[in-house]
N, C-alpha and C positions, 0 to 999 in steps of 0.2 A: 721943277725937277729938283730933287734934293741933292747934300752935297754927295752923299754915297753914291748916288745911282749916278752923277753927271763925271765923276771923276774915278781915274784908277791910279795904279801904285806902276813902278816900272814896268816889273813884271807881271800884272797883269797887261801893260800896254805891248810888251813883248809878246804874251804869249796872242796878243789879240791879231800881231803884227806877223807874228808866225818868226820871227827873228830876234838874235840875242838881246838881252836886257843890255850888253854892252855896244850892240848896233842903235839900240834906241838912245843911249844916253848919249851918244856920239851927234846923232841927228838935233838931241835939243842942245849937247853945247856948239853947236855951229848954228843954230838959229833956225833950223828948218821946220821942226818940229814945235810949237810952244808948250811951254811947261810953267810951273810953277812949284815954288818948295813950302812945304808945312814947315808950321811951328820947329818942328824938328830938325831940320832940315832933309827931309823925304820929297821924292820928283812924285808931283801929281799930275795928270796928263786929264786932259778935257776929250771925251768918248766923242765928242765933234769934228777936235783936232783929227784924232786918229783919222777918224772915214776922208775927213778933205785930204789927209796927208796920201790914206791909199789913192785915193783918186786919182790924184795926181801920176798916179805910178805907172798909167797904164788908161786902156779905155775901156776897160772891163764894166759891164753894165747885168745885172745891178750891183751897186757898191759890195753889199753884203755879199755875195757870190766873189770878187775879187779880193776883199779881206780875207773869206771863208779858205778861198784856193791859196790865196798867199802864207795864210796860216799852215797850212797843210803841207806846201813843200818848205816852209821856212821849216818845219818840224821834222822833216824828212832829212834835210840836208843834214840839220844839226846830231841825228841820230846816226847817218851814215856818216859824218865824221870825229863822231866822238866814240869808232870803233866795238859800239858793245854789239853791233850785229855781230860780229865774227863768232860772236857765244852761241849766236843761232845754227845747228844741224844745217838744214835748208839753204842758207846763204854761206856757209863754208864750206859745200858742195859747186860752187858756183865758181867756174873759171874769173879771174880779171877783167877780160874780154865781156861776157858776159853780163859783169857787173854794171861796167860801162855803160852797156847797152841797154840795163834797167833802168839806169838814169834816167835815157834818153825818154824810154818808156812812159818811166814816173811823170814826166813832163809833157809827154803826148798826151797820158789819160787826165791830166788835170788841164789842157786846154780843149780839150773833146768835152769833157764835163762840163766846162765853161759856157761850151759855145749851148750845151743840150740843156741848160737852165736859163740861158739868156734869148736863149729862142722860144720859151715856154714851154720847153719838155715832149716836142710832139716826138711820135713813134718813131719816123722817118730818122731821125735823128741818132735812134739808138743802134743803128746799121754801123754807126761808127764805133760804138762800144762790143759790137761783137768782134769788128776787125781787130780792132785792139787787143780781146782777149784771148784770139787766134795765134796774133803776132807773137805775145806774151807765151802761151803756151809753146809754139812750135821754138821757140827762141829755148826755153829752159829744157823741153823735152828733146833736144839736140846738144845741150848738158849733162844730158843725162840726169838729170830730177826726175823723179816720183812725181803722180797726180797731186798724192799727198802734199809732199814736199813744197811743189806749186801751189796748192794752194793755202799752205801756212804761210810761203811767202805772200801770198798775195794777199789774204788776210789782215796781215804784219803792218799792209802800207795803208789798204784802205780803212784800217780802223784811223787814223792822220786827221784822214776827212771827215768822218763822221765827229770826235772829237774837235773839228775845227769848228763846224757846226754847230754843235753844245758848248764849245767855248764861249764865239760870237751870239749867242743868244743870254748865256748865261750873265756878258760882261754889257749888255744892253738894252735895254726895255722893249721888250718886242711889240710890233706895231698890234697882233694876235698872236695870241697861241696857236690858233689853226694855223696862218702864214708859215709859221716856224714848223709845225708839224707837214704839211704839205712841203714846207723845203725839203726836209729828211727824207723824207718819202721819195723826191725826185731824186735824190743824193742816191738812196737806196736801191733805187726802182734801174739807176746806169751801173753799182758796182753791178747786184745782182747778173741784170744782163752779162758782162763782162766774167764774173764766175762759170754762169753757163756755158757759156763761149770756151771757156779754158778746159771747163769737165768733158763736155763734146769734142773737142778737141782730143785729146789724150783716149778718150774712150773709141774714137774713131781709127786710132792708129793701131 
């Protein structure tokens, strides 16, 4: 493996981590994380490190599905607190209460996701990602949102995922292209559901 493909720069190892470049650098000066510095003195991070270091974080299986999802809310969190949602129509229609309660949301659909990729993606599975975007729905349309509305927000988050996804394939040699396109596809195949769930929803009431 060469030295480009075997190593990244902080922030890529950030963004592969789904959290700050200043969480990572924290993790290698305490010794959890190993690194090493360039000529320059630049942190290069071993794409090996990373995966044993997610591993460790959790029992998430396969590895690549717990990077992918950690990426996703790591990017989530940092975007809900570095305030520029509030620029958004859609979420400054959104009580406190409410917001709260997307949180909780955010984090429901990315351990639903988890569980419907780690299981092999059967149908049965996707029972969970309609509730989910029933909950979602009846939660906003009780805000008083728009179908619209709901669905720019919901948009908003799952594009998270899909780019955590092109991220993590991007910053790693993928075992196939097919593998990686079959990911997407499963990643796809639960937002989708979940869309429909919310348009039915709203359309039903």
């Amino acid at each position: 493996m060469t030295e480009t493909s075997e190593w990244v720069s902080l922030r890529q190892a950030a963004d592969l981590l789904g959290v700050h470049p200043a969480t990572v650098r924290n993790w290698a000066d305490k010794g959890d994380l190993p690194s090493r510095r360039t000529p320059g003195g630049h942190r290069r991070f071993r794409k090996a490190d990373l995966t044993q270091y997610a591993a460790t974080q959790g029992e998430l299986q396969p590895l690549e599905v717990q990077v992918i999802l950690q990426n996703a809310l790591g990017q989530t969190r940092m975007t809900v607190g570095g305030g520029t949602l509030n620029q958004e129509a859609w979420y400054a229609s959104m009580s406190e209460a409410t917001r709260a309660t997307m949180r909780d949301q955010g984090r429901r659909v990315l351990e639903g996701l988890r569980a419907y990729l780690a299981a092999g993606s059967p149908d049965n599975r996707l029972a969970e990602a309609i509730r989910i975007g029933k909950d979602y729905a009846a939660i906003l349309e009780k805000d008083g949102l728009s179908l619209p509305q709901a669905v720019r927000g919901f948009f908003y988050f799952s594009d998270f995922v899909t780019n955590a996804v092109l991220t993590w394939s991007e910053l790693n040699v993928p075992r196939s292209a097919s593998e990686w396109a079959h990911l997407l596809r499963q990643v796809n195949t639960y937002i989708n559901t979940m869309l429909l769930s919310i348009i039915e929803y709203y359309q039903a009431e």
